[in-house]
TORTIMI-357937 format. One record per residue (C-alpha): residue in one letter; x, y, z. Coordinates in steps of 0.001 Angstrom, whole numbers, plus 524288, in hexadecimal, padded with zeros to 5 digits. Each point is the difference from the previous one (the first is absolute). Layout:
REM TORTIMI-357937
AXYZ...
REM end
This chain:
REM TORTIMI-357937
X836AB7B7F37E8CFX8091480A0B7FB8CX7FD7880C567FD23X80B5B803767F802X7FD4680AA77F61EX7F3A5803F380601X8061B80CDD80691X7FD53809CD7F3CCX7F43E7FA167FBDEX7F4178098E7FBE2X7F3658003C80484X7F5CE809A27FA72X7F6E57FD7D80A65X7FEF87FB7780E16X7F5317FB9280A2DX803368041280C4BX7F8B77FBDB80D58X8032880A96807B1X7F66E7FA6680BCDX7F7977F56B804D6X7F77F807D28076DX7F0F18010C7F9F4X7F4288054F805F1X7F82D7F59C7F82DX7FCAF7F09B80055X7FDCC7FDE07F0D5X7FE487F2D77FD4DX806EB7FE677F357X80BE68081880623X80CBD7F70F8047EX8042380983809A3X7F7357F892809F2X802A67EFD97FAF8X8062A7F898804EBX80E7D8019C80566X8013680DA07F8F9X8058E80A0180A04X7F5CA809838052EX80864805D780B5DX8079480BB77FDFFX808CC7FCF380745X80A547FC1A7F8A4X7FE6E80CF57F3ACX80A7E8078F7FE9EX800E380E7680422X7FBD780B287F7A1X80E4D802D87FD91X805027F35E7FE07X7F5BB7FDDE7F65DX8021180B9B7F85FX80E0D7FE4280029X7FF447F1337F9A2X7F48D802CC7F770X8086D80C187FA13X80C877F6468010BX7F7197F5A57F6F3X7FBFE80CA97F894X80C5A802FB7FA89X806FA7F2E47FF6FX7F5D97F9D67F642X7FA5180CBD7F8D9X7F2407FE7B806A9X7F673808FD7F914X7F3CA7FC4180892X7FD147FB7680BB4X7F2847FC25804C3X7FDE6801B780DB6X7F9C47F476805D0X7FA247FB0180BEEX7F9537FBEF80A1AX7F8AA80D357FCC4X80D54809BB7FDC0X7F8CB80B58802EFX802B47FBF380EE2X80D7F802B77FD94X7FDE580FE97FF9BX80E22800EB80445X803F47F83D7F2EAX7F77B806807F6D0X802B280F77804DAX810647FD5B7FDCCX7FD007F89C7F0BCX8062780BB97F9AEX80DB97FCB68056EX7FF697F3B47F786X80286808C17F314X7F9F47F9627F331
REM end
């Protein structure tokens, strides 16, 4: 698969997991089926998110992001540095 002319595409909107972590056990949720990653282990910093979500930002004219999870509201270092993503 190429992807060839992709580079400038726009996007108006983007989901973004920003963590697996969750302080539930819903049933319906796929966080905890299966082979789906749970650990934390392996997110990225709080910079190095930032840094590529503002990189995919400005590359492909993102208007919205939605902040998903795991539960993202256990990612207070994430959520308090949003503004430096500039809509």
């Amino acid at each position: 698969m190429t992807t060839a002319g992709h580079e400038s595409r726009q996007y108006p909107a983007a989901m973004v997991n920003i963590t697996n972590k969750c302080n539930l056990c819903c049933k319906h949720c796929f966080v905890f089926q299966g082979s789906n990653p749970t650990s934390t282990q392996n997110e990225l910093s709080t910079e190095q998110l930032l840094e590529r979500l503002s990189f995919l930002q400005k590359k492909h004219s993102i208007q919205t992001m939605l902040w998903m999870g795991g539960e993202p509201l256990l990612r207070p270092d994430v959520l308090e540095h949003r503004d430096q993503i500039i809509f």
